[in-house]
N, C-alpha and C positions, 0 to 999 in steps of 0.2 A: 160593388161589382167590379170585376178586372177584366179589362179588355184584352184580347194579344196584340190587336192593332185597333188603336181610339179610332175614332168612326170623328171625321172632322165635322162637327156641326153645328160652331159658331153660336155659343150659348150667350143671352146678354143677361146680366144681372142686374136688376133694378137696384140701386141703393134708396139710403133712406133722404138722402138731400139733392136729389133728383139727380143724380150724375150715374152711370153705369159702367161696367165691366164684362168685358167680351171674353172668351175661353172656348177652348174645344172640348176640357173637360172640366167637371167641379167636383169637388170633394166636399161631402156634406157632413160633418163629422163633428154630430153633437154632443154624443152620448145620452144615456137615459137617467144620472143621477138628478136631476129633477124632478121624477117623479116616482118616488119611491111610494108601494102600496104598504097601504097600512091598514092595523087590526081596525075592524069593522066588528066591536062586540060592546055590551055597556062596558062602561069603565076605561073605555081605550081613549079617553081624555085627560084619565088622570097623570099627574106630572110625573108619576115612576114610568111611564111608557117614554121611550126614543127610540131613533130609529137610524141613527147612527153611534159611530165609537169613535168618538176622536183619540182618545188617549187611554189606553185601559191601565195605567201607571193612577191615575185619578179615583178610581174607586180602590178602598182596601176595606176588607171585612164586613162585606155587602153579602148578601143572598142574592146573587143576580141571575137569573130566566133568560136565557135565549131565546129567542121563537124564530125557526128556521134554520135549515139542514145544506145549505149550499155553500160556498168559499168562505162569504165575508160573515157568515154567522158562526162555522169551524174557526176561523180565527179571531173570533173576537171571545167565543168563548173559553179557548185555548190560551190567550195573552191574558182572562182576566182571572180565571183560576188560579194563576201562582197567587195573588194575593184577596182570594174570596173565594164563595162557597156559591158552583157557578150549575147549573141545570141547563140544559138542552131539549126545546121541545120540535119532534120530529112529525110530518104529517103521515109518515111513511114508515118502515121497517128498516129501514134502509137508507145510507147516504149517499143518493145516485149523482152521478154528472158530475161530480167534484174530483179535483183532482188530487193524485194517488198521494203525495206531499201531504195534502188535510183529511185524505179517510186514513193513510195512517195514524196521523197525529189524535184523530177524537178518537179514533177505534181503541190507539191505546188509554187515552185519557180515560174513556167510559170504563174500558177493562180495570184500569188501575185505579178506579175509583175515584180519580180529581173531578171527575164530573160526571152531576148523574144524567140518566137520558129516559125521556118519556116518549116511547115509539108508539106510530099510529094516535097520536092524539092533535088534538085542536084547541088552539084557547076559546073556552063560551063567554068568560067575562073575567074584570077585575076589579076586583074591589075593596075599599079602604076599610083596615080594621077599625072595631071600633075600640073603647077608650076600658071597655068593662076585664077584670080581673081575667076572664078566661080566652082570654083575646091574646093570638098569638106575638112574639116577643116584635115582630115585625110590624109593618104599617100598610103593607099590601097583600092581598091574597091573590095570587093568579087561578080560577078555576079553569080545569082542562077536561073534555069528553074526550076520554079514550076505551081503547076496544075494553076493557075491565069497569068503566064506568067513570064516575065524576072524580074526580084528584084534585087536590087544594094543595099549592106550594105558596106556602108565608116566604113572603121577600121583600128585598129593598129596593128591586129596582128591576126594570121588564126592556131589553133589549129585542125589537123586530127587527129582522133582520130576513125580510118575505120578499125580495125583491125590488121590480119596478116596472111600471108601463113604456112603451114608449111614449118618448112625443108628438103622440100623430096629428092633435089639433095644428101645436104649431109646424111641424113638415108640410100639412096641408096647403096651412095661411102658404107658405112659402110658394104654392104653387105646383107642390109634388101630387101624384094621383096614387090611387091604390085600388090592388082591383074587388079587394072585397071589403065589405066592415070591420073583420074580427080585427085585434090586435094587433098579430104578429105578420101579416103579411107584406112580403117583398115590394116596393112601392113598381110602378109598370114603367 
């Protein structure tokens, strides 16, 4: 929150080796990369799932699955397409709240074929091929329920890319209030 004129009110911060810290204002500025949500379906243990992209220069000539339609899954799926065969799965019709930079960039990606995109659909599970003749050339199979029914994309590798909670356990510990349960509420 921004004040136009701070309200003086002598805040003291407990440290952790007993000593404190006085202020009129404090800046609480954790961010939420900590707690990234993850798929909740069988198989989302196995080791083709992550849930970051450090370097998309490190995969080449992978099947790799997106899961998730917001910034950081437009550009990962975007960076890792020049060198793989990259899928996007969207929960929606649509790629809302992103900005104009990444829905034009997948809009044309998907148009132009570098990436395919599975709209309205959800992952239900993933699962390891198995070892028999008729087993696709890959080692994973991502199944998805979408508005057409169940879809299997054989792949090498399961990129989530669903977000993140905040940290409300620890803003609590710290002392902060909130005036309701859910999630995203402004602390009081």
């Amino acid at each position: 929150y921004y004040l136009d004129k701070p309200a003086r009110v002598n805040l003291r911060l407990g440290l952790k080796d007993g000593s404190a810290l006085t202020a009129d204002q404090v800046v609480f500025a954790i961010g939420m990369q900590g707690n990234l949500r993850k798929l909740e379906v069988p198989g989302a243990n196995l080791p083709c799932v992550q849930y970051q992209l450090d370097d998309p220069e490190e995969y080449r000539g992978e099947v790799i699955v997106v899961v998730g339609a917001g910034d950081a899954a437009i550009e990962n799926a975007v960076a890792l397409a020049a060198q793989n065969e990259v899928v996007i799965v969207n929960r929606i019709d649509e790629f809302a709240r992103v900005k104009d930079g990444n829905l034009k960039l997948i809009t044309k990606a998907i148009e132009g074929g570098r990436i395919g995109c599975f709209y309205r659909s959800n992952v239900a599970a993933i699962e390891r091929t198995t070892g028999n003749g008729n087993a696709p050339a890959r080692p994973y199979v991502l199944v998805l329920a979408t508005a057409d029914g169940e879809a299997r994309i054989a792949c090498d590798r399961i990129i989530a890319r669903i977000g993140a909670t905040p940290p409300r356990r620890f803003v609590e510990a710290c002392g902060t209030a909130f005036p309701r349960p859910d999630p995203m509420p402004r602390p009081t």
